[in-house]
C-alpha positions as CSV (number, residue, x, y, z in Angstrom):
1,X,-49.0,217.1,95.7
2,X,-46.4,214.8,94.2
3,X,-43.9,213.5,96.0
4,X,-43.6,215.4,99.2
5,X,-40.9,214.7,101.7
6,X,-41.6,215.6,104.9
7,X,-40.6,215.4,109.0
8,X,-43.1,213.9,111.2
9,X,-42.7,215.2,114.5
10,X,-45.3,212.9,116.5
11,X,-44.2,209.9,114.9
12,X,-39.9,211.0,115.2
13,X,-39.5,209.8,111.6
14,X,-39.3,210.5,108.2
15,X,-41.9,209.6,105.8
16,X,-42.9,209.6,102.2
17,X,-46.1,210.1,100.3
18,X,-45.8,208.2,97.3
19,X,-47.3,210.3,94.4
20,X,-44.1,209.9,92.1
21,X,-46.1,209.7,89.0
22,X,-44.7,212.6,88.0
23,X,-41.3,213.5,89.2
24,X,-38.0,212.6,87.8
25,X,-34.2,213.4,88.2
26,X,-32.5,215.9,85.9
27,X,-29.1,214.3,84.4
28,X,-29.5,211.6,85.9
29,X,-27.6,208.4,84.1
30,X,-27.8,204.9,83.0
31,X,-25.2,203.8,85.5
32,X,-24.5,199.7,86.4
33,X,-28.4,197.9,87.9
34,X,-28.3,197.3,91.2
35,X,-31.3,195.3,93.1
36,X,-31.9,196.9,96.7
37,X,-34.5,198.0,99.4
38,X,-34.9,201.2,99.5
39,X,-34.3,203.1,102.8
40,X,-37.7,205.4,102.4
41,X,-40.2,203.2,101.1
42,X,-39.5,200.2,102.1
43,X,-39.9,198.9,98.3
44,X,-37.9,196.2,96.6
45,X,-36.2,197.9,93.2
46,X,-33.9,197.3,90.7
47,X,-32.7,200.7,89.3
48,X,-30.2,201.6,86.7
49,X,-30.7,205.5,87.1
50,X,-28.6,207.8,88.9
51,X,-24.3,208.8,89.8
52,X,-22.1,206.7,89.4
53,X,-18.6,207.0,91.2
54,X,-16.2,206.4,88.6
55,X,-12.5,205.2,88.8
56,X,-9.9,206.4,86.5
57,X,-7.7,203.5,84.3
58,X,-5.4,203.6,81.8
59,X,-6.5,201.5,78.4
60,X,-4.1,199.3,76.8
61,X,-2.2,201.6,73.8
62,X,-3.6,205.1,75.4
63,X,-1.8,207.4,77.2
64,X,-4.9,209.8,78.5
65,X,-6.9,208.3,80.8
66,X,-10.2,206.8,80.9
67,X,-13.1,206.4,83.4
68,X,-15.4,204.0,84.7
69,X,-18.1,203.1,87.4
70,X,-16.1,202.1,90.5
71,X,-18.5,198.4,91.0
72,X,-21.8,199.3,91.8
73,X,-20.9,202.0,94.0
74,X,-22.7,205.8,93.7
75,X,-26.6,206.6,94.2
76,X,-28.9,205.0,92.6
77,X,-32.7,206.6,92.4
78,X,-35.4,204.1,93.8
79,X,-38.2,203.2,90.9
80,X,-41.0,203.4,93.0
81,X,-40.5,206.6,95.3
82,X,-37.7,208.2,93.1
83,X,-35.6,209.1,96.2
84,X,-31.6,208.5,96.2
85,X,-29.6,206.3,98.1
86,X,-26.1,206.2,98.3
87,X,-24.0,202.8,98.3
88,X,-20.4,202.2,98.5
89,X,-20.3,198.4,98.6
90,X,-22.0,196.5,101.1
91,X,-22.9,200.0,103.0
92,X,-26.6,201.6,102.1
93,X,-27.1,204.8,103.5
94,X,-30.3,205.4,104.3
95,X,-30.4,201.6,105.0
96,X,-33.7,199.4,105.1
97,X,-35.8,198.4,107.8
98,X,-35.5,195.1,108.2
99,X,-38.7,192.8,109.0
100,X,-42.3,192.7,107.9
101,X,-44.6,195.4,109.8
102,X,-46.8,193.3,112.4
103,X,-50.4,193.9,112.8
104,X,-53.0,193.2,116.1
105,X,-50.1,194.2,118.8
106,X,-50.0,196.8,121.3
107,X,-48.7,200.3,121.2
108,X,-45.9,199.5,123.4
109,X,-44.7,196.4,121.4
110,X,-44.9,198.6,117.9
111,X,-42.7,200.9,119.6
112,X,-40.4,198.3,120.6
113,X,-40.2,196.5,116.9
114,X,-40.0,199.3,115.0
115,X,-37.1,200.9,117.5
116,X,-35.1,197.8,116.7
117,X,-36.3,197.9,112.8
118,X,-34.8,201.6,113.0
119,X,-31.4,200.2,114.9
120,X,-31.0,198.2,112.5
121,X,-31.2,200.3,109.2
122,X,-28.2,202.2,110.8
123,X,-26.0,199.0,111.8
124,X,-26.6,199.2,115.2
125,X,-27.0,195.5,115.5
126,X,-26.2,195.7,119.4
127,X,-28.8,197.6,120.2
128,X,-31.2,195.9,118.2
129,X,-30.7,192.5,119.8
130,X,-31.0,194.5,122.9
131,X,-34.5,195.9,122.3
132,X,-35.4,192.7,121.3
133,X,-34.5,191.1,124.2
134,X,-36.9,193.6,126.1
135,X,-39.5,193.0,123.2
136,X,-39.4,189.4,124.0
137,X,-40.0,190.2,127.4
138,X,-42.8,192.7,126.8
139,X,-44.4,189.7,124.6
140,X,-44.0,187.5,127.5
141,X,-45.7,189.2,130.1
142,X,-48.8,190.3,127.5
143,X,-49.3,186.3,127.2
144,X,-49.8,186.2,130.4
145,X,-46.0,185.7,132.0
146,X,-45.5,187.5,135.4
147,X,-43.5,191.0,135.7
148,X,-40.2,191.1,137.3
149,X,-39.0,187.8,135.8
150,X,-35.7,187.2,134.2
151,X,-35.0,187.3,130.6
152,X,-34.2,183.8,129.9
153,X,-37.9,182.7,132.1
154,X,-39.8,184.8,129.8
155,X,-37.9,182.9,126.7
156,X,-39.3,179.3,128.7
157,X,-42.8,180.8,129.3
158,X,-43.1,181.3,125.8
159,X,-41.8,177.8,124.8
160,X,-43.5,175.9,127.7
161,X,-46.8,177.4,126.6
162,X,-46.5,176.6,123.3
163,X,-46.4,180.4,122.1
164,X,-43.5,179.0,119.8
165,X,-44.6,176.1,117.8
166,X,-42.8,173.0,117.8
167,X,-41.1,173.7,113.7
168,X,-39.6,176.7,115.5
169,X,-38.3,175.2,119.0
170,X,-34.5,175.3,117.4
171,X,-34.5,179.0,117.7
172,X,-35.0,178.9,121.4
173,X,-31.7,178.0,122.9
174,X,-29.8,180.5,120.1
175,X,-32.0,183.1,121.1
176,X,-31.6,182.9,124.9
177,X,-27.8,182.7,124.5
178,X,-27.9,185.8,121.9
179,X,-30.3,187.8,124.4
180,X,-28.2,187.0,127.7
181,X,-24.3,187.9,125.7
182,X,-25.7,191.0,124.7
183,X,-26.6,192.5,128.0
184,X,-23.6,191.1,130.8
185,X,-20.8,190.4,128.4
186,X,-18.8,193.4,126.4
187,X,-19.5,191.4,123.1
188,X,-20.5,193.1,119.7
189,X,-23.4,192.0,118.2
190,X,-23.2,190.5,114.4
191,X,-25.7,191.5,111.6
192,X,-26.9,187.7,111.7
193,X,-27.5,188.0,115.4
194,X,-29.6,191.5,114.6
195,X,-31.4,189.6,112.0
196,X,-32.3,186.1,113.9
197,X,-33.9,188.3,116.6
198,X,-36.0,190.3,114.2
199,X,-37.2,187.4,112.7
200,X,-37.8,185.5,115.9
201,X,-39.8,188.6,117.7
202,X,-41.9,188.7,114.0
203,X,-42.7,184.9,114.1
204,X,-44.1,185.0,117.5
205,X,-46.3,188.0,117.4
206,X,-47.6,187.5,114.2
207,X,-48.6,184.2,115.1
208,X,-50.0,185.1,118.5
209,X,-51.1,188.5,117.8
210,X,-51.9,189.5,113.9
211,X,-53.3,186.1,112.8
212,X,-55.8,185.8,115.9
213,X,-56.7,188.8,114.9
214,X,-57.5,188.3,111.2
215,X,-59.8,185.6,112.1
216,X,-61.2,188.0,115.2
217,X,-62.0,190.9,112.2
């Protein structure tokens, strides 16, 4: 079948078979290029097919008026899995995951990542650092950290046992300030703050969980 969307009710989210070899969008226009990820597959595109939202202007020495796209703003069909997204400046809707998927971990840390991968296409930066913060935690006590401990020891476990290597040892006072403002003081979390985390939680298990691995296989 090409192209089949579809609901995955094991896994809670939607995903996409890519057979798009043969599908394509009636009426759909040249409109202004826009480079994006795309909220369903994850690919990196550049498209200049879809609707555009247009603005109405007068030209000089015309009374009727004319129209134009309004920026890059309307939906724009992805290149690779020909679904639509739908931007209006900065704001994607579906937005992207962010963050490389991570091989060689555990079920409950994939759950974890990809919960704060999901927060994260929908703004909800609080909540990612949050799950992060218990990610890191999770991390910790699978390298061996005890249970029970508080968030800011499982952050020195990791650096006093050299899961963090020493290029990387700048993150670790940003990352146990970000971790402890986000769960005892009634702050709003930033997209950079979202972001650091992500990138942080991917650094470490890929380098002490999906590498070790590879060489393992």
């Amino acid at each position: 079948m090409a192209g089949v969307l579809y609901y995955n009710c094991e896994v809670n989210n939607l995903e996409y078979i890519k057979d798009s070899s043969r599908l394509s969008w009636k009426d759909a226009y040249n409109i202004m290029e826009r480079d994006y990820i795309c909220g369903y597959c994850g690919s990196h595109t550049s498209s200049v097919m879809g609707l555009k939202l247009t603005e109405s202007y007068i030209r000089q020495g015309y009374s009727s008026k004319s129209y134009r796209q309004s920026g890059k703003n309307g939906i724009y069909i992805c290149t690779h899995c020909q679904l639509p997204s739908f931007f209006w400046d900065d704001v994607q809707i579906p937005g992207y995951k962010f963050g490389d998927e991570v091989k060689g971990i555990s079920d409950k840390l994939a759950q974890l990542y990809n919960e704060a991968r999901d927060c994260y296409s929908v703004n909800a930066y609080t909540g990612v650092v949050l799950l992060c913060r218990k990610l890191l935690m999770n991390i910790s006590i699978e390298l061996g950290a005890e249970p029970n401990k508080r968030f800011i020891e499982y952050v020195n476990y990791l650096d006093d046992n050299n899961y963090i290597s020493a290029n990387s040892r700048g993150w670790v006072d940003k990352i146990r300030k970000v971790g402890n403002e986000a769960t005892h003081e009634a702050e709003i979390k930033s997209k950079e703050d979202a972001t650091n985390l992500i990138k942080f939680c991917e650094m470490i298990m890929k380098m002490n969980f999906e590498y070790p691995s590879l060489i393992e296989e």
